[in-house]
C-alpha positions in Angstrom: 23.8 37.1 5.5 25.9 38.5 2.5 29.8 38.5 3.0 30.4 34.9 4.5 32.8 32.6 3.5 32.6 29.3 2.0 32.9 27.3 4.8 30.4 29.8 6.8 28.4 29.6 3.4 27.9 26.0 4.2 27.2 26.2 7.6 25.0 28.1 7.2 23.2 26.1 4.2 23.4 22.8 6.5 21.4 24.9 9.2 18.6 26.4 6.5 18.4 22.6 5.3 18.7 24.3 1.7 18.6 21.5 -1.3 21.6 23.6 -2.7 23.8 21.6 -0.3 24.4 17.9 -1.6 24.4 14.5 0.5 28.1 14.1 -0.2 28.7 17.8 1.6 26.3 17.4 4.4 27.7 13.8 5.5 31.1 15.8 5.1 29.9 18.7 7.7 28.2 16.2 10.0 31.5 14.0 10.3 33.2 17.3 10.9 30.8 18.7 13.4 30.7 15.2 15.6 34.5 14.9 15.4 36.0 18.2 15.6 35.3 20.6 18.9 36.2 23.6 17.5 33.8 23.0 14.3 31.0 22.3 16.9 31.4 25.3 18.7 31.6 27.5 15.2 28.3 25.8 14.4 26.9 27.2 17.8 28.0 30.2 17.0 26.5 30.4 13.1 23.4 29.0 15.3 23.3 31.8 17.6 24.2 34.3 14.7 21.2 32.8 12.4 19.1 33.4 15.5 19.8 37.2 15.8 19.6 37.5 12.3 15.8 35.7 12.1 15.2 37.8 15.0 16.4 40.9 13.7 14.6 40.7 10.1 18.0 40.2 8.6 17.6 36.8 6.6 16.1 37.2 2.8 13.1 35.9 2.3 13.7 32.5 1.1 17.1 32.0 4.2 13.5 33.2 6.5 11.3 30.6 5.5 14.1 27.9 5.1 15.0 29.0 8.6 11.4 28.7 9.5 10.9 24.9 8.2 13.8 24.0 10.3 12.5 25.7 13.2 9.7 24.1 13.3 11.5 20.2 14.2 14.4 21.7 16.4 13.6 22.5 20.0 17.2 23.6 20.3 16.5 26.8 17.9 13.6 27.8 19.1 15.6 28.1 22.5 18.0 30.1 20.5 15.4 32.4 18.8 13.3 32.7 22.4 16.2 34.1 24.2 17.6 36.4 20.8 14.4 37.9 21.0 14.2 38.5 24.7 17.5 40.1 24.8 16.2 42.1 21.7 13.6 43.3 23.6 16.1 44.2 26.7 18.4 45.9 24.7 15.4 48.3 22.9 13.4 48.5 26.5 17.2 49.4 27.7 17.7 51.8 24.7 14.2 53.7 24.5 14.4 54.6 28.6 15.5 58.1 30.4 18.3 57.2 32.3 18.2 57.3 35.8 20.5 59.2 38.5 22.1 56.3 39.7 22.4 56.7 43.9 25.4 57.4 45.8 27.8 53.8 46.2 26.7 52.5 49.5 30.0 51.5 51.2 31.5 48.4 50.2 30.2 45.1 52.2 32.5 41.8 52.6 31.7 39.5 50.6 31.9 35.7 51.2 34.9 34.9 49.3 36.6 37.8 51.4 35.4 36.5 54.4 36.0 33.2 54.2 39.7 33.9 52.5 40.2 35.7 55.8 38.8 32.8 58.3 41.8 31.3 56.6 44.6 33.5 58.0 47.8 32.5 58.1 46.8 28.8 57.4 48.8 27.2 54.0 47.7 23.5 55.0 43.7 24.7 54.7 44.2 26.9 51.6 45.8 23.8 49.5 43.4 21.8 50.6 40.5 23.9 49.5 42.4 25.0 45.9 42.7 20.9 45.5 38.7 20.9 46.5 38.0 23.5 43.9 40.4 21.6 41.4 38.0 18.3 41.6 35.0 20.1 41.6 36.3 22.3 38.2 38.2 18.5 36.6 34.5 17.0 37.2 31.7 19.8 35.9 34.4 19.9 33.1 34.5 16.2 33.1 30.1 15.8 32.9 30.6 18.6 30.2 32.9 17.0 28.0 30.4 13.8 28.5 27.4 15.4 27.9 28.9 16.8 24.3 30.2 14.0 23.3 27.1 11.8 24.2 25.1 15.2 22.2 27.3 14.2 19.2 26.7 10.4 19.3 22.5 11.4 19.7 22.4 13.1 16.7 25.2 11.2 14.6 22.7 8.4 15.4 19.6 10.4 14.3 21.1 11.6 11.2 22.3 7.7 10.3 18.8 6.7 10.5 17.4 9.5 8.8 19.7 8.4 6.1 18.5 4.4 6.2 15.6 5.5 6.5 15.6 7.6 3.0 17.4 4.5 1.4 15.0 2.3 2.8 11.9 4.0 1.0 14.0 4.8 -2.3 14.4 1.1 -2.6 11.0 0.2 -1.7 10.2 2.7 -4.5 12.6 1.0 -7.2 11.3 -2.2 -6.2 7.5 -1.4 -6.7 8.3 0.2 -9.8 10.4 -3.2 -11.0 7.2 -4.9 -10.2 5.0 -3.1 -12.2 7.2 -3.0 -15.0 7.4 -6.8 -15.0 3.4 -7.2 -14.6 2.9 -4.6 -17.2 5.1 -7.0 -19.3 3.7 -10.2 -18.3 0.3 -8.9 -19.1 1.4 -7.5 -23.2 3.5 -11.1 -23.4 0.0 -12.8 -22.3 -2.0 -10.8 -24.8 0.5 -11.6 -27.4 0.6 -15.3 -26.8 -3.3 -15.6 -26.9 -3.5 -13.4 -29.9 -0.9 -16.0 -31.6 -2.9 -18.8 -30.5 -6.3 -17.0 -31.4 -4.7 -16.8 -35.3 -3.6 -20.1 -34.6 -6.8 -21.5 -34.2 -8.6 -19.7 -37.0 -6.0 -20.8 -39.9 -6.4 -24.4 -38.4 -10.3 -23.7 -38.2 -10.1 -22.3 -42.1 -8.1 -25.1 -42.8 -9.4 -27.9 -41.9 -12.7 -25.8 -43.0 -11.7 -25.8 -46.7 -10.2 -29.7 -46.2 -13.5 -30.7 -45.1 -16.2 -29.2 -47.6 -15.7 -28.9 -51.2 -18.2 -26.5 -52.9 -19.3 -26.1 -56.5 -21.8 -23.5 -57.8 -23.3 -25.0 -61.2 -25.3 -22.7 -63.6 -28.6 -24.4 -66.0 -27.7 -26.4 -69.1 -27.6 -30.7 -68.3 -28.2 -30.6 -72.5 -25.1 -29.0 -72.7 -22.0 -31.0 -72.7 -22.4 -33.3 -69.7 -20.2 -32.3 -66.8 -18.6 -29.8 -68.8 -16.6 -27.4 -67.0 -18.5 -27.9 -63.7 -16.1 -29.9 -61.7 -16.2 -30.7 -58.3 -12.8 -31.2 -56.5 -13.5 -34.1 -54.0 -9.8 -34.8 -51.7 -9.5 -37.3 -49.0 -10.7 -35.5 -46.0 -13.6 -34.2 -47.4 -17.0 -35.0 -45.6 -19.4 -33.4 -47.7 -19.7 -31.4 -50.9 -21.9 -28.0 -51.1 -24.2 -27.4 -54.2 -25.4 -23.8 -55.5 -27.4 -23.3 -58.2 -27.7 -20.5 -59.7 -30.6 -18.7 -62.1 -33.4 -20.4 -60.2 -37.0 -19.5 -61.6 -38.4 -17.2 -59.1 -42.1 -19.0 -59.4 -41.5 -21.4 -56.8 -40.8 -20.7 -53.2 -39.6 -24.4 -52.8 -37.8 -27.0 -54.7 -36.8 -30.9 -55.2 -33.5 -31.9 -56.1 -32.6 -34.8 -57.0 -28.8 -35.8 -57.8 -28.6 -39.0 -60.2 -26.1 -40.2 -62.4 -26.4 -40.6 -66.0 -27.9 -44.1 -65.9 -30.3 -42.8 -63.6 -29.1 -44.3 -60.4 -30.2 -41.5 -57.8 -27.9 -40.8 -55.2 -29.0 -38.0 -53.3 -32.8 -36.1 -53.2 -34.2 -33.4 -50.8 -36.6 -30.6 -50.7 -34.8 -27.2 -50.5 -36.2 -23.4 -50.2 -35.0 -20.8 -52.8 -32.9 -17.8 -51.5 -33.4 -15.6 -54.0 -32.8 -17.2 -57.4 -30.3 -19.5 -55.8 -31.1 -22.9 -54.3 -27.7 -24.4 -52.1 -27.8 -27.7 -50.4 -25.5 -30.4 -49.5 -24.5 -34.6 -50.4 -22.6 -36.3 -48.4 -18.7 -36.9 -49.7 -19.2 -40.4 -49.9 -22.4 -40.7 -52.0 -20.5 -39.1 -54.8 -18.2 -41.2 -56.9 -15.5 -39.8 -59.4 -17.9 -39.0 -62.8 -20.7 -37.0 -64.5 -24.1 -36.6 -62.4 -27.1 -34.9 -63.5 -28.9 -32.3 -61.0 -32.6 -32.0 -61.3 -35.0 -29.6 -59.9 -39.0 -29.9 -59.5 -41.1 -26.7 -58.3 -43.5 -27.3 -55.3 -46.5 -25.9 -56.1 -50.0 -26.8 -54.1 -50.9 -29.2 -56.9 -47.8 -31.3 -56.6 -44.6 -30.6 -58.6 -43.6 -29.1 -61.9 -40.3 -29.9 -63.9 -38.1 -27.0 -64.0 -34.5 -27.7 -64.9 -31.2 -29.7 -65.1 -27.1 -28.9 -64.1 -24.0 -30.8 -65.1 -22.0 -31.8 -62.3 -18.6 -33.8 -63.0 -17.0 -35.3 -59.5 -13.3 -35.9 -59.5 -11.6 -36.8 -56.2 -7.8 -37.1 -55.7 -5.3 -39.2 -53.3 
């Protein structure tokens, strides 16, 4: 299909259906086709051409199986390609056979026209009135053809308009899903990041209030040492209770009492705890403890009763 020009170039693309050819230049041939006799008729004719040329293995391979897609959803040209291939096939049949002597012309018969032109005579009355019945009966088949185009050209300016709304229709339905995924995709990473704030949150009001609530103090042997020295215990005023370790517990007893008096000897806390290790940790409530110096005893447990072991310093201070 080499040597066309560009207007027959894109004829010809609009009947392959070819992407090559853009929406802005099919709308253009459409409108030109449905408005425009003369470009109708030159698309019947590229039609008709295409036809021969699919018929004739003329297209190249890709024009042929473009042509082929199309052919598939047009009735129309596969009319077209039906009756290009059976006058191929008269034309070769016509081509390939002897000829024939072709028989003597029998003498020449009247035909109807003739006869009824001469029924007419001498008549002018009867011949105007048949030319005028021949007039009307030409104005209307031209009439019903005229119609029939034009009511062709509104069909398939229709089709092609809602072949188009239709495209718009699902690109938007496309745009819009994909909008709406984007947005749940983001609602979804603001959710995770809200609940991960509130999570940290939570844990530094946890630690807080953690650290506000218990004071601790690990205290090492040594009550003969200056009393309370160095082993302070920070008491503020929302602390509940006050943790105890002590540290470089003898090993020899799997259980110990403590007892928590103060220098006078008033005892304000006593309890039976189980070593971990060399380390014995238990707890006095905040409120037992008054700012000063306590002493921190601990007895072994032993089957036979209860051995003295050792004393801690313990100095309390509490603040406002």
């Amino acid at each position: 299909m080499a040597g066309k020009s560009t207007n027959d170039e894109a004829r010809l693309n609009y009947l392959l259906g070819t992407p090559s050819l853009s929406e802005e230049e099919k709308s253009r041939l459409e409108d030109e086709f449905f408005t425009d006799d003369q470009s109708f008729e030159e698309l019947e004719i590229a039609e008709e051409e295409l036809a021969d040329a699919y018929v004739g293995d003329r297209l190249s391979p890709a024009d042929r199986q473009a042509f082929e897609k199309r052919l598939l959803s047009s009735p129309r040209l596969q009319e077209q390609v039906e009756f290009a291939r059976l006058l191929a096939e008269k034309i070769d049949q016509t081509e390939k056979s002897p000829a024939k002597i072709q028989p003597a012309p029998s003498p020449a018969r009247e035909t109807w026209w003739q006869g009824f032109a001469s029924s007419l005579g001498n008549r002018p009355a009867l011949k105007v009135s048949f030319a005028l019945v021949l007039l009307l009966v030409a104005g209307t088949v031209l009439f019903l053809g005229l119609k029939w185009r034009a009511e062709s050209n509104r069909i398939a300016a229709e089709q092609a308009a809602a072949q188009r709304r239709e495209a718009e229709r699902r690109a938007e339905e496309q745009r819009n899903q994909l909008e709406r995924e984007q947005r749940e995709q983001q609602a979804t990473k603001d959710k995770r990041a809200e609940e991960e704030r509130l999570a940290q949150q939570r844990g530094n009001k946890n630690s807080q209030s953690l650290v506000q609530t218990l004071a601790t103090i690990a205290l090492l042997p040594g009550a003969s040492r200056s009393l309370g020295g160095g082993h302070e215990l920070l008491i503020g005023p929302e602390t509940r209770e006050a943790q105890i370790t002590l540290r470089e517990v003898p090993t020899d007893y799997a259980k110990f009492r403590v007892v928590v008096r103060t220098p006078e000897g008033r005892i304000v806390a006593h309890k039976e705890v189980t070593r971990r290790g060399d380390v014995l940790t238990f707890s006095v409530p905040a409120d037992a403890l008054a700012a000063g110096d306590y002493i921190v005893h601990i007895d072994g447990v032993t089957s036979a009763g209860v051995e003295d072991v050792n004393d801690y310093s313990l100095r309390v201070r509490r603040s406002r």
